[in-house]
C-alpha positions as CSV (number, residue, x, y, z in Angstrom):
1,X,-16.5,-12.3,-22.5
2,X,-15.1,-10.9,-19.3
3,X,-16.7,-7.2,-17.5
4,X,-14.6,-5.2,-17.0
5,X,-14.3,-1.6,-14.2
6,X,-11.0,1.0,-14.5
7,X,-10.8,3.7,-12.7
8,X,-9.3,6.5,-14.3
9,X,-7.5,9.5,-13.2
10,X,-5.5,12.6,-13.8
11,X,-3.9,15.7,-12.3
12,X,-1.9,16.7,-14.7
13,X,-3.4,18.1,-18.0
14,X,-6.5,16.7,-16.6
15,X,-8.6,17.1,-19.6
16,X,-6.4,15.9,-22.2
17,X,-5.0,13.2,-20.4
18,X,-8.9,11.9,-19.3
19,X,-9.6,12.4,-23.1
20,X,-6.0,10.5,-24.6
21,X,-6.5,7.5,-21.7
22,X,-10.5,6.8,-22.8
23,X,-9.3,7.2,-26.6
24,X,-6.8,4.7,-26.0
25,X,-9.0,2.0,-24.4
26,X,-11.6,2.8,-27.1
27,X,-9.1,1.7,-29.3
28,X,-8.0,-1.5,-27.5
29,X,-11.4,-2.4,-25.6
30,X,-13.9,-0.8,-28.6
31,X,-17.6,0.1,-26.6
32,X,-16.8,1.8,-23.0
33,X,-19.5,2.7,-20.7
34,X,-18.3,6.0,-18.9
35,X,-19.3,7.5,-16.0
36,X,-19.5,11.1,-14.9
37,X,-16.4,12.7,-14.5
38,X,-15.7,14.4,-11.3
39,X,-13.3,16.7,-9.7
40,X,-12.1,15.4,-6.5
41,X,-9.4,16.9,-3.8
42,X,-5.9,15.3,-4.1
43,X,-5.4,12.7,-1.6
44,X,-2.4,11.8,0.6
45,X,-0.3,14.9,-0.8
46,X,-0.7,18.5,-1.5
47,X,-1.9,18.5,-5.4
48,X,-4.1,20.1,-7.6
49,X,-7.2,18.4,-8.1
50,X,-8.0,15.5,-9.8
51,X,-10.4,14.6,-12.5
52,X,-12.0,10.7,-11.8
53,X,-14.4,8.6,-13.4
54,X,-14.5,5.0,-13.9
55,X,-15.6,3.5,-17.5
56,X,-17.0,-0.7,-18.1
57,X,-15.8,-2.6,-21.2
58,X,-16.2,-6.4,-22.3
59,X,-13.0,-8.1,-23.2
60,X,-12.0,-11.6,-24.1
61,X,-8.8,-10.7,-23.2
62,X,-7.1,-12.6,-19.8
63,X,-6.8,-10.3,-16.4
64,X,-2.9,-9.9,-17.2
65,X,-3.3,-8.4,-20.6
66,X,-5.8,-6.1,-19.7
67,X,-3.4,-5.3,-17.0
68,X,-0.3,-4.9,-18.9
69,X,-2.7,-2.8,-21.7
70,X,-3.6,-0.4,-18.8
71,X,0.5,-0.1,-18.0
72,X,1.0,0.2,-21.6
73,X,-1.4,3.3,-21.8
74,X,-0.5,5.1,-19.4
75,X,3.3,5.0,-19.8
76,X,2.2,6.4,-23.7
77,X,0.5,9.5,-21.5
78,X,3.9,9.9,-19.7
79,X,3.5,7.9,-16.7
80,X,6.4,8.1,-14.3
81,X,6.5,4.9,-11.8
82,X,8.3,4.9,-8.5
83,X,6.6,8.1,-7.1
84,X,4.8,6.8,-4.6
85,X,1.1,5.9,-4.0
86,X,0.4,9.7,-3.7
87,X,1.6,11.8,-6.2
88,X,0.7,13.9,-9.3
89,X,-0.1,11.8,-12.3
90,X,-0.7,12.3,-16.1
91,X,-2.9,9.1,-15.9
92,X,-3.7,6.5,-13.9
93,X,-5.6,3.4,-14.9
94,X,-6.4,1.2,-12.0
95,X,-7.8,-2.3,-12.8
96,X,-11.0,-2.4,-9.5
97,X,-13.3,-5.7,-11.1
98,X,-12.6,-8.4,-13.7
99,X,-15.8,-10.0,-13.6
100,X,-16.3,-11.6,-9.8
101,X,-12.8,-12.3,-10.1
102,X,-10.8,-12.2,-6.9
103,X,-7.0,-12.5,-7.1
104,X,-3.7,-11.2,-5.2
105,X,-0.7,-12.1,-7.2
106,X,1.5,-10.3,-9.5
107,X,1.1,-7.0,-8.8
108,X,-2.6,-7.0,-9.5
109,X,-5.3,-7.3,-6.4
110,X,-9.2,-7.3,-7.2
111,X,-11.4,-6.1,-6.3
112,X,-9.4,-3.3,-5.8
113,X,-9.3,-2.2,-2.0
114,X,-9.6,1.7,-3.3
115,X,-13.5,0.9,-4.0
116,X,-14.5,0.6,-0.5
117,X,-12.2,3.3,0.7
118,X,-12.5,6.6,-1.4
119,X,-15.1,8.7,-3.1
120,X,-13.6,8.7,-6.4
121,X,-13.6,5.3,-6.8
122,X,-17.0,4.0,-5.1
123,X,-19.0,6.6,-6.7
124,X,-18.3,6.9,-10.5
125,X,-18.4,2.7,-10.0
126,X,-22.0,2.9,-8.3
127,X,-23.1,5.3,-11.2
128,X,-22.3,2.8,-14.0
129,X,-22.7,-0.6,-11.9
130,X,-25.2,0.3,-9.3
131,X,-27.1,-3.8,-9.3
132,X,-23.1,-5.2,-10.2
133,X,-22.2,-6.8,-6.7
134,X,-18.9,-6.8,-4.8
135,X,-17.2,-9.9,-5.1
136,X,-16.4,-10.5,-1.8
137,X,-18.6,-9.0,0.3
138,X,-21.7,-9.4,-1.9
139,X,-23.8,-6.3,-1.6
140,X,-24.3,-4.1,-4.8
141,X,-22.2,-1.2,-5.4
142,X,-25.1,1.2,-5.2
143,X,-25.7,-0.2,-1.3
144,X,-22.1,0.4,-0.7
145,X,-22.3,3.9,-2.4
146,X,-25.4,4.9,0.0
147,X,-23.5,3.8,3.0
148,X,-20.3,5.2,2.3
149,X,-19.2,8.2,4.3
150,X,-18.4,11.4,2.2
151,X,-18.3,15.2,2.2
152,X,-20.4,17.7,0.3
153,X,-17.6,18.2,-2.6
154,X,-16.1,15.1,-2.2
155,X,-17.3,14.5,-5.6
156,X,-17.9,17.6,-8.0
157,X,-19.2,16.7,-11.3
158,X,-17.8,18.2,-14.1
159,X,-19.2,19.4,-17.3
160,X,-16.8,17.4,-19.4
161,X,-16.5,17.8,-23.4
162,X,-15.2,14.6,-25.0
């Protein structure tokens, strides 16, 4: 069995998107562990804001299925590719950890560079994986999530009803 992070996100119909994407890895992945979800600040474009959290499942399936899964998901919520990096999305599913596996090929990179770069990713990840390490630099998520560099509503939570 293989640990799995996503991270997932949506600005678009936030709360049924959230809701449709963790239904749908529910079905595929069975037990998810879920974080908080928060409202965070579009960035890299002028948006509305974004509701993020990350969620932790077991698989025995290989990195490229679960990848092609999370593509497969989120093209079912409407998913338009070819927007850029920053743009509005009905969901996005980004594979950040398969186990301590550490891999650039393909069109998937993990760990994920967003973890050490934004809020939205770091924190909802520390919440669920606080003693899980990074697998490059070795320090837990919860050290990195102490260190890291954020705002006041950088992360809001939300009172979220599944």
């Amino acid at each position: 069995m293989s640990r799995v992070y996503v991270s997932i996100g949506s600005n678009i119909d936030r709360a049924a998107h959230i809701r449709a994407g963790v239904a749908a890895l529910r079905e595929r992945f069975r037990a998810l562990r879920l974080s908080t979800v928060y409202e965070t600040k579009a960035v890299g474009f002028a948006g509305d804001d974004f509701y993020n959290l990350v969620v932790c499942f077991d698989t025995e399936r290989d990195v490229r299925r679960v990848a092609s899964d999370l593509r497969e998901i989120e093209l079912a919520a409407g998913r338009e590719r070819g927007t850029g990096r920053f743009a509005a999305r009905t969901l996005d599913l980004d594979l950040l950890l398969y186990d301590d596996l550490v891999l650039d090929e393909e069109g998937i990179r993990l760990p994920r560079d967003e973890i050490l770069e934004y809020a939205f990713v770091l924190g909802p990840l520390a919440e669920i994986a606080a003693e899980a390490s990074h697998p490059v630099l070795g320090t837990t998520f919860g050290a990195l999530w102490e260190g890291f560099r954020r705002t006041e509503d950088s992360l809001v939570p939300v009172p979220f009803r599944w």
